[in-house]
C-alpha positions as MATLAB code, in Angstrom:
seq = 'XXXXXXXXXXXXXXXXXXXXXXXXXXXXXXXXXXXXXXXXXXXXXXXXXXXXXXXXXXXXXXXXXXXXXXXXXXXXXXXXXXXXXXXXXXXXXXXXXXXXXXXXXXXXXXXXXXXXXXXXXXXXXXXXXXXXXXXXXXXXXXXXXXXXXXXXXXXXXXXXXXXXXXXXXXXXXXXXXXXXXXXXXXXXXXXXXXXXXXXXXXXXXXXXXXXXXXXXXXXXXXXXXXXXXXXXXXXXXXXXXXXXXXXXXXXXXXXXXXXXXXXXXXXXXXXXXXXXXXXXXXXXXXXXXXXXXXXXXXXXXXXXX';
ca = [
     115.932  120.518   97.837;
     118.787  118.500   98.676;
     119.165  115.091  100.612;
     120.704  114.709  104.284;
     122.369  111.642  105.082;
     120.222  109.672  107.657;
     121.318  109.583  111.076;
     120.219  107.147  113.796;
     120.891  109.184  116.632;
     119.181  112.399  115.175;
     116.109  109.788  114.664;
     116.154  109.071  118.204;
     116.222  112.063  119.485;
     113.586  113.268  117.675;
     111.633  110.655  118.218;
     112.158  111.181  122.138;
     111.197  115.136  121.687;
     107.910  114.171  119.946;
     106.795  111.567  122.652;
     107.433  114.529  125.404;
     105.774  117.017  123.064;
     102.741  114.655  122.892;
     102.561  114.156  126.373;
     101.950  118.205  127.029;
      99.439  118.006  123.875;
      97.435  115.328  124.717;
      94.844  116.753  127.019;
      93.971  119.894  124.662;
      94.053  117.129  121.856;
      91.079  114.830  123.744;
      89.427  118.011  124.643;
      89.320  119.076  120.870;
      88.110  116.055  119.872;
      85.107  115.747  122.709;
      83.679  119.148  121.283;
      84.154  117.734  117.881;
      82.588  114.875  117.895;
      81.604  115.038  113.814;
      82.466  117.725  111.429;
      80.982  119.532  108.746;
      82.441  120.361  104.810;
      82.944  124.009  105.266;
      83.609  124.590  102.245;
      81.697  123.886   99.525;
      82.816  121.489   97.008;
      82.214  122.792   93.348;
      84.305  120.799   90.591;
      84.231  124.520   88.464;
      85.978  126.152   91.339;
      89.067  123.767   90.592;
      90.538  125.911   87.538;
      94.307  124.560   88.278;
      93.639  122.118   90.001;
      97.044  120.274   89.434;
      99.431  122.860   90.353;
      99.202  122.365   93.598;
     101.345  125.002   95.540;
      99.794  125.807   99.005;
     102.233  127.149  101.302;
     101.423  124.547  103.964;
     101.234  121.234  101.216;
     103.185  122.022   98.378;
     102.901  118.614   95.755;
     105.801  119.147   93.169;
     105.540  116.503   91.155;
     108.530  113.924   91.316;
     108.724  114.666   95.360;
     109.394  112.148   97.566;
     109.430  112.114  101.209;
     110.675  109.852  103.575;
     109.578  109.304  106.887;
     110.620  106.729  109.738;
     109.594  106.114  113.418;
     107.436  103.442  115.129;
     103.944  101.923  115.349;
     102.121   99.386  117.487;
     101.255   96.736  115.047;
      97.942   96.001  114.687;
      97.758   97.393  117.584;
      99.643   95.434  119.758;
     101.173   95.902  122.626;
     105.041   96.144  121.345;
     106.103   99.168  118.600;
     107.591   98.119  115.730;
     109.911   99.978  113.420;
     107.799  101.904  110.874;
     108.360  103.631  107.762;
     106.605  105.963  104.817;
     107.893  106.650  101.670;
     105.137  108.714   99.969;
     105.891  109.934   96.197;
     104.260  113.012   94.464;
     103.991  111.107   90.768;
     103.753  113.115   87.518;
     100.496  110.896   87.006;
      96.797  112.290   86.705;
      93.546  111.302   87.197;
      89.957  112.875   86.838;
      87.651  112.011   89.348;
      83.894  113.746   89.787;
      85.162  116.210   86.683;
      88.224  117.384   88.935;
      91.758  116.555   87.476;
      93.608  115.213   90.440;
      97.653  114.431   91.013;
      98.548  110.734   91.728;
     100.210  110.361   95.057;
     101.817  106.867   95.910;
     102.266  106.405   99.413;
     103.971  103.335  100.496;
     103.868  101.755  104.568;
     106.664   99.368  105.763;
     106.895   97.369  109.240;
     109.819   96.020  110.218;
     110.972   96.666  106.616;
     107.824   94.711  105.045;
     105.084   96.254  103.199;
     101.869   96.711  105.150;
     100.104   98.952  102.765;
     100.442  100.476   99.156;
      98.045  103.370   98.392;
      96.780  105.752   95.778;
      95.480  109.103   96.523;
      93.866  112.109   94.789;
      94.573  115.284   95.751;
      93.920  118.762   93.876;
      93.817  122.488   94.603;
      91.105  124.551   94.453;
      90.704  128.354   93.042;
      91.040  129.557   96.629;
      94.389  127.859   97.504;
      92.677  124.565   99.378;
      94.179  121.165   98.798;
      91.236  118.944   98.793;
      91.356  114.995   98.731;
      89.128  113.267   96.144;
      89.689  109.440   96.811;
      92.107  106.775   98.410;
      92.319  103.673   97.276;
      94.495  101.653  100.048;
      96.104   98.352   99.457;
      96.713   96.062  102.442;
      99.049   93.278  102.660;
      99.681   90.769  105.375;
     103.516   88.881  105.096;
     104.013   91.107  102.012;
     100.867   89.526   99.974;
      98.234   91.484   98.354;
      95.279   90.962  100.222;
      92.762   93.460   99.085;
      91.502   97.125   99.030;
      88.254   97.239  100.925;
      88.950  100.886  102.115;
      88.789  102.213   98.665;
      86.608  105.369   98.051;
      86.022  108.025   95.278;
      84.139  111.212   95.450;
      81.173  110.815   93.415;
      80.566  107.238   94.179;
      78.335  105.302   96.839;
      77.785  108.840   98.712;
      81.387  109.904   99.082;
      82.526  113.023   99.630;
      85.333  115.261   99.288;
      87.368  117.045  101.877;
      90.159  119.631  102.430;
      93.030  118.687  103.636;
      94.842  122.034  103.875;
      93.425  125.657  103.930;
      94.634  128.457  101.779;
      95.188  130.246  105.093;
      94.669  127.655  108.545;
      93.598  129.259  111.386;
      93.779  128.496  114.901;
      90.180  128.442  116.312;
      88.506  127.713  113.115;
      85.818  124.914  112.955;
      87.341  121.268  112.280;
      86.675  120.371  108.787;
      85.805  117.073  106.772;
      88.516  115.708  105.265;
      86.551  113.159  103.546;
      83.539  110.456  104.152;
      81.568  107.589  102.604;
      78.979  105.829  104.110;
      79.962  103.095  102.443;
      82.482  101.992  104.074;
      81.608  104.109  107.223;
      84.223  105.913  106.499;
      84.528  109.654  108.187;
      87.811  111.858  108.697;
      87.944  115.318  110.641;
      90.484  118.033  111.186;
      91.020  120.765  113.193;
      94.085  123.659  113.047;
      95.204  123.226  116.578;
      98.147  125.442  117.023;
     100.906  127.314  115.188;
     104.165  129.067  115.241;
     105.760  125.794  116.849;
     109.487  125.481  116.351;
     110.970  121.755  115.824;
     113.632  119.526  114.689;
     113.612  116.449  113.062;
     116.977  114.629  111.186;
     115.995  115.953  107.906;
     115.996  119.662  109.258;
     115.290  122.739  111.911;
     111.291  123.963  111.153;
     110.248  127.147  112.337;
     106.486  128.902  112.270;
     105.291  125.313  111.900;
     102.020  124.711  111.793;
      99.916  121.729  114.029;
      96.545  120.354  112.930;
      94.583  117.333  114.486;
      92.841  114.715  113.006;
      90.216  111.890  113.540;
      87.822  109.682  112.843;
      84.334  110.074  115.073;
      82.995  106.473  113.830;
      86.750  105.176  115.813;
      86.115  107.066  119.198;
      88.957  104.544  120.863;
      91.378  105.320  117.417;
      92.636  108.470  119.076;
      93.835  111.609  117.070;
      96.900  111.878  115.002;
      98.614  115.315  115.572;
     100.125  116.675  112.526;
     103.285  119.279  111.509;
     103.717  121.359  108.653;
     106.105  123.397  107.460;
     105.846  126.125  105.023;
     106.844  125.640  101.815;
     107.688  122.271  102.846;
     104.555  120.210  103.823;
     104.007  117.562  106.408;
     107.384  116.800  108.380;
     106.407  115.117  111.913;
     103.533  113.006  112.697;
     102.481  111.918  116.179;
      99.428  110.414  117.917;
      97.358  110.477  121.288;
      95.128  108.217  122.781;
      95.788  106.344  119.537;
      96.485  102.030  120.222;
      98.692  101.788  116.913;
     100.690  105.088  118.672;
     102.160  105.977  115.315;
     105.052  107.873  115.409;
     106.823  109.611  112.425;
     109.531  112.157  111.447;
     110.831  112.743  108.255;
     114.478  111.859  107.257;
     114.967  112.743  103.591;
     113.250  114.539  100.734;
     113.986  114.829   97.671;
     113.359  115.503   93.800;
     113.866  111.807   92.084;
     115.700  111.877   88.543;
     113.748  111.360   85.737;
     114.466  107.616   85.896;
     113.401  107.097   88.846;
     110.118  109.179   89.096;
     109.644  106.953   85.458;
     110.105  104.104   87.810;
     107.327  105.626   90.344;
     104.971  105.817   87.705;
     105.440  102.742   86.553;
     104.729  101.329   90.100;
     101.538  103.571   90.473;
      99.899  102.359   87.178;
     100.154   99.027   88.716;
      98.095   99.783   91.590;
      95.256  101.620   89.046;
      95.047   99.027   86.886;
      94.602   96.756   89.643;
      92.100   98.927   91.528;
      89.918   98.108   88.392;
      90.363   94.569   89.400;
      88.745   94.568   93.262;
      87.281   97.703   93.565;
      83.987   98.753   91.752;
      84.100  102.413   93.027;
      87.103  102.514   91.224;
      86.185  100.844   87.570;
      83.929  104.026   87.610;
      86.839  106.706   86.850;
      88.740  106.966   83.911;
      92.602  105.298   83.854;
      95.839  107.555   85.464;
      97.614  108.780   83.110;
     100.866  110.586   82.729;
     100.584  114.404   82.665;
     103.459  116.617   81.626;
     103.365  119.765   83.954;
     105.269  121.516   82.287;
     103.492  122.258   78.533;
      99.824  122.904   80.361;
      98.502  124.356   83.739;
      96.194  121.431   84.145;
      92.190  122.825   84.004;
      89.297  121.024   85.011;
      88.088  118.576   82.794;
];
């Protein structure tokens, strides 16, 4: 994959397309969400039906290791009344970690306002026999003026009642039952999808997507949160991100991806053992799991532990 220079007015533009997009969307979208006001685990979740669980190559969410995408757009700060530039930088590391006997890949995922670091997060993510990417865990940094201030959201399969939930099927279908994407009653924490549409065509300034696919998501314990409307490419992944009936009325579209060098995925790493050895630190879900550690893909096809 190679890198497109970024261009302002490509960003606007798509940014206007999405906001009319989401305006003809946004009735279905409540709709959805009124007949689904929970959401169930369809699928069952068996830590011996994750044989490869690290080579994670669904045609919707492909997670190469060393992949890093780039989005930009805008958000409604704390969700305020004026948007705010807004950008995600979220890494596929060549870092592992088991959680509930499932070897998971490390994704870094990285949230800037106005160019200052809101949030810093790890997540878990592994494939199952079938061809579903499942998410095992999150453990979310927040920061206000750029200063650590904690990780309350953390959870991990396994612990205080969580559970785990797909985030992409083997093959989504349009009409099929929204799906858990993951819960803890600790927190109150509770996230649904739904496959609400496909064959879309768009353009954002990385590229021209065809046969993309749309899926919806929410949380029914935030009825006033909204839904965030999701776009997937295949054999690319997630490249447009838009919301309804959402205050923060986050808005993204991605503007580069790319395979980092081995120096800087080296440098990734480096940045994502900080956050796990720090998770050990504030989070007591989290001193449960054994350490991330770095996984070579390329000597092993990554079994269950």
């Amino acid at each position: 994959m190679f890198s497109k220079q970024r261009n302002r007015s490509s960003l606007l533009g798509a940014l206007i397309a999405l906001m009319l997009l989401l305006t003809n969307v946004s009735a279905a979208a409540a709709s959805a969400k009124s007949a689904a006001s929970s959401c169930d685990q369809v699928v069952r979740f068996e830590s011996n039906e994750f044989t490869h669980p690290i080579k994670i190559n669904n045609k919707w969410m492909p997670l190469v290791p060393g992949t890093q995408f780039i989005f930009e757009g805008r958000i409604n700060q704390r969700g305020g009344p004026v948007a705010v530039p807004h950008q995600v930088v979220f890494t596929v590391t060549d870092l592992t970690k088991v959680i509930n006997g499932v070897r998971t890949v490390v994704l870094w995922d990285r949230d800037f306002d106005n160019g200052q670091l809101v949030e810093a997060e790890l997540a878990f993510f592994a494939q199952d026999k079938g061809g579903n990417v499942w998410n095992l865990g999150e453990y979310p940094e927040e920061y206000t003026d750029g200063v650590f201030e904690g990780a309350p959201n953390t959870w991990i399969v396994g612990e205080a009642g969580a559970k785990a939930g797909i985030h992409m099927f083997a093959n989504p279908k349009v009409g099929s039952p929204s799906y858990l994407q993951g819960s803890t009653p600790k927190i109150a924490f509770l996230d649904c999808g739904q496959v609400a549409d496909n064959g879309q065509t768009e353009d954002v300034p990385f590229g021209h997507y065809e046969n993309a696919l749309v899926t919806h998501e929410w949380s029914p314990l935030e009825p006033d949160s909204g839904i965030q409307v999701k776009y997937y490419a295949p054999g690319v992944g997630n490249f447009q991100i838009g919301a309804v009936g959402d205050p923060e009325a986050e808005t993204l579209v991605l503007i580069d991806l790319k395979i980092l060098s081995p120096d800087a995925l080296a440098e990734a790493r480096n940045e994502a053992l900080i956050l796990d050895s720090r998770a050990y630190e504030v989070s007591k879900v989290y001193r449960k799991t054994s350490p991330a550690e770095h996984h070579s893909h390329d000597d092993d096809d990554g079994d269950s532990d």
